[in-house]
C-alpha positions as CSV (number, residue, x, y, z in Angstrom):
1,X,0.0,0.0,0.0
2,X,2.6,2.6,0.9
3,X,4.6,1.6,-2.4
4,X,1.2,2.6,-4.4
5,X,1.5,5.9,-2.5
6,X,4.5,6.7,-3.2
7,X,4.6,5.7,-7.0
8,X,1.5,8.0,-7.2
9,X,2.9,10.8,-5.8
10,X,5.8,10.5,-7.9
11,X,3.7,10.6,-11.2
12,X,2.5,13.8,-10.0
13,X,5.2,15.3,-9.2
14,X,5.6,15.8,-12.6
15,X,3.0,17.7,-13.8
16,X,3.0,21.2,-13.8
17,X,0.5,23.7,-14.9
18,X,1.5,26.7,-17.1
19,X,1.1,30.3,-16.0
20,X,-0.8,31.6,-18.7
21,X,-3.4,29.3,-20.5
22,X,-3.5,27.0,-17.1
23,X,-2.9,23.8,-19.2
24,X,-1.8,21.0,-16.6
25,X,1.1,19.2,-18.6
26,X,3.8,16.1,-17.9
27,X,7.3,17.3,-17.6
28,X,9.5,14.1,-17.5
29,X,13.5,14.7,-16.9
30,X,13.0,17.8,-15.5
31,X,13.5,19.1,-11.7
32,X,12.6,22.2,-10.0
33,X,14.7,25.5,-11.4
34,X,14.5,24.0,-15.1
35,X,13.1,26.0,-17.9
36,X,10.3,23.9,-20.0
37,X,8.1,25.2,-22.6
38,X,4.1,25.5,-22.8
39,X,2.7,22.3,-25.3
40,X,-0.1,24.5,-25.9
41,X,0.4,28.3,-25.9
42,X,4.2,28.3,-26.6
43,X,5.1,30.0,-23.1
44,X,8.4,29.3,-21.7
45,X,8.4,29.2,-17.7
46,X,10.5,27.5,-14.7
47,X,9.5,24.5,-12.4
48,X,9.1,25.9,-8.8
C-alpha cells in the first residue's frame, strides 16, 4: 500500500500547470529550477 502511494505521488510530481493558459502538462526529466516550454500556448516558464 505505501509503495502505491509513493509511485502515485511520484507521477504527480511531474505535472505542472503553465502560468498563462493553465494547461496541466507532464514534464519528464525535469527538476525544479528548469526552464520547459508550454505544449499548448508556446510559453516558456520554470518549475518551482
Amino acid at each position: 500500500m505505501i509503495y502505491y502511494l509513493a509511485a502515485l505521488l511520484n507521477i504527480f510530481n511531474f505535472y505542472r500547470k503553465c502560468p498563462r493558459c493553465k494547461k496541466v502538462q507532464h514534464f519528464t526529466d525535469k527538476k525544479k529550477g528548469d526552464s520547459v516550454t508550454c505544449k499548448k500556448c508556446g510559453h516558456e516558464f520554470v518549475l518551482q
